[in-house]
N, C-alpha and C positions, 0 to 999 in steps of 0.2 A: 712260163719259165720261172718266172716267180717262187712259184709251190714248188717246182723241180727243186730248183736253189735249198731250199728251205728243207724239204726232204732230203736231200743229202747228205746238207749241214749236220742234220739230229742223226742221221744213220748214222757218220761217221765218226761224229763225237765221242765214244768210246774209243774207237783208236787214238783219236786225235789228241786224247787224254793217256793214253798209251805210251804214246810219241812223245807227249812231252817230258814222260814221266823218264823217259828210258835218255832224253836230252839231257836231265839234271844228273841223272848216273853217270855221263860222261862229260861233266862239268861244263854242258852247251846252256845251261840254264842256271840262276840264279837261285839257287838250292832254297832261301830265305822267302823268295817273292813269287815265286814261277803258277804259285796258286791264283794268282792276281789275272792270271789268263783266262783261268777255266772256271773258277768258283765267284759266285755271285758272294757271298758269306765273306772274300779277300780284300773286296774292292777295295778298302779303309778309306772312306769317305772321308775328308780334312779338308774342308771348305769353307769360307767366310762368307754367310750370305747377304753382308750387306754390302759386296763387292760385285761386279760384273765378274764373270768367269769366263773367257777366253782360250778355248782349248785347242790345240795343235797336234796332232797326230804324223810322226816321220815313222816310218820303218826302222831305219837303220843310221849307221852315223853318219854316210855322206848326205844323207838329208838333214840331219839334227844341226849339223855347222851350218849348211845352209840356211835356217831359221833362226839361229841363234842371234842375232845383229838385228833381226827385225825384235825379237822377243825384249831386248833390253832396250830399244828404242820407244817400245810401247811401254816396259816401265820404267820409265824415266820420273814420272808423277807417281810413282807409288798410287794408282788407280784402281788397278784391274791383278784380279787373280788370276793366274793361268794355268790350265792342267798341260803339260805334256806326257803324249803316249808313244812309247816304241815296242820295239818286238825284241833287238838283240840288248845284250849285257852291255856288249861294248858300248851302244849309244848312250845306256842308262848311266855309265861310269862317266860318259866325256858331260852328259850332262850334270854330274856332280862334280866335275871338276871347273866348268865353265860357267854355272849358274849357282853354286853354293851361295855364296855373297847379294844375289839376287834375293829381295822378299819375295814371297808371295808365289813362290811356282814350285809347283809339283808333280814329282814325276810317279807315273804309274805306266804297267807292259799294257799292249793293247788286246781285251780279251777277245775269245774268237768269235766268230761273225754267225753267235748262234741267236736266233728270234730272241728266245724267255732273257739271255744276258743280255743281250743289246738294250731291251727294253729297262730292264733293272738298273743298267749302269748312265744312261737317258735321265731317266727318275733320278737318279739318286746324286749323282752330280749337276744334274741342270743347267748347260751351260750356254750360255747368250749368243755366243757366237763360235765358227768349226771351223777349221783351216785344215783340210787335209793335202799333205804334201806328195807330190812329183807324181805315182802311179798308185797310191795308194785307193783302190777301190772295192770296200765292200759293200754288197747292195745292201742290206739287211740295215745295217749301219747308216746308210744313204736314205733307204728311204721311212727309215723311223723316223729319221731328222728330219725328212720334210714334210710327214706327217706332223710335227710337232713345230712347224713353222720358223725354227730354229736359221739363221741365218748359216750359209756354209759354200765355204770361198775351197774351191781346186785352187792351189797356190803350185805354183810351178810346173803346170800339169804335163807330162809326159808319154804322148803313146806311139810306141815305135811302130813301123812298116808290119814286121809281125804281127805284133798284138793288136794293129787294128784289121790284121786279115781275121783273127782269131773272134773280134768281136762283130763283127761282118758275117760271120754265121749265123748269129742272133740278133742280127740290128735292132728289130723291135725294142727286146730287151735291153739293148746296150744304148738307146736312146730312153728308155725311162731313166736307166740308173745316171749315165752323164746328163739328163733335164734336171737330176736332183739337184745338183749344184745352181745359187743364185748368181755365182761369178764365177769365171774360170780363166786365170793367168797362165797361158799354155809356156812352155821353155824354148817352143820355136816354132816357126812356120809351118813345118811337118805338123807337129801335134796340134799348133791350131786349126790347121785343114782337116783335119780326122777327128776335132773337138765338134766343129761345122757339123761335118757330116752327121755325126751322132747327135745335131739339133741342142747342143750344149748352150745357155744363155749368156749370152752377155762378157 
């Protein structure tokens, strides 16, 4: 299922790159950054390496507020550097309006979930530790990281009735990708039972 994944990801990629492009034409995209998704050449690495780097991955903005109180909690000591990743504009704005004043965090879109980029953007940020939030799961991304022993917390995790009949198709696979997680903070008893299920640690 793996290889399946993976072939897709590359077939599709041309359109995928299509779609976003035709996003920015109708002002769904960040006209300045929207390269930050698809191109390895965008990433703009800006990182302090003699800091722990700390990266958070939300989709969207009802995840991004939700993070945000834990994010300023942790620098409090001016410690740790953080990368935050989203997909829309809008979280990327509420993050420069909530985190400006903040050192040390930066925000980048989250690129798509193709092998050669996942691996580049791994490499090239290096970061100590993963937090990805509420449903956000890409395997590619999952399991580069725990090839790379990278510690990586499911924070909030969320799998509705649906989406775990949807991953019930594939258990096998849907138990590699949720085994990649070291921790997983489910958002309720529903998702921690269908966390179980999928043999999720800890």
């Amino acid at each position: 299922m793996t290889l399946i994944y993976r072939y897709l990801i590359n077939i599709l990629f041309p359109i995928i790159i299509i779609l976003i492009f035709l996003r920015v034409w109708f002002k769904k995209e960040d006209k300045n950054r929207f390269k930050e998704k698809l191109f390895i050449s965008s990433f703009n690495i800006t990182r302090n390496k003699d800091k722990k780097l700390i990266w958070f991955h939300a989709a969207s903005i009802g995840e991004i507020k939700s993070i945000i109180p834990l994010i300023k909690k942790l620098n409090t000591n001016n410690k740790f550097e953080f990368l935050i990743t989203s997909v829309t504009t809008s979280s990327a704005k509420l993050i420069l309006e909530q985190l400006s004043n903040e050192k040390n965090i930066i925000h980048r879109f989250f690129p798509i979930d193709k092998q050669n980029i996942v691996i580049k953007f791994l490499e090239s940020w290096s970061p100590d530790l993963i937090l990805f939030v509420d449903s956000e799961i890409w395997p590619n991304f999952l399991f580069e990281i725990k090839k790379r022993s990278i510690p990586l917390i499911l924070l909030n995790g969320r799998i509705t009735k649906k989406t775990f009949k949807r991953w019930m198709l594939i258990k096998s696979f849907a138990v590699k990708v949720f085994n990649s997680f070291n921790l997983c903070f489910a958002s309720n008893k529903e998702s921690e039972k269908y966390l179980k299920i999928f043999k999720a640690k800890r």
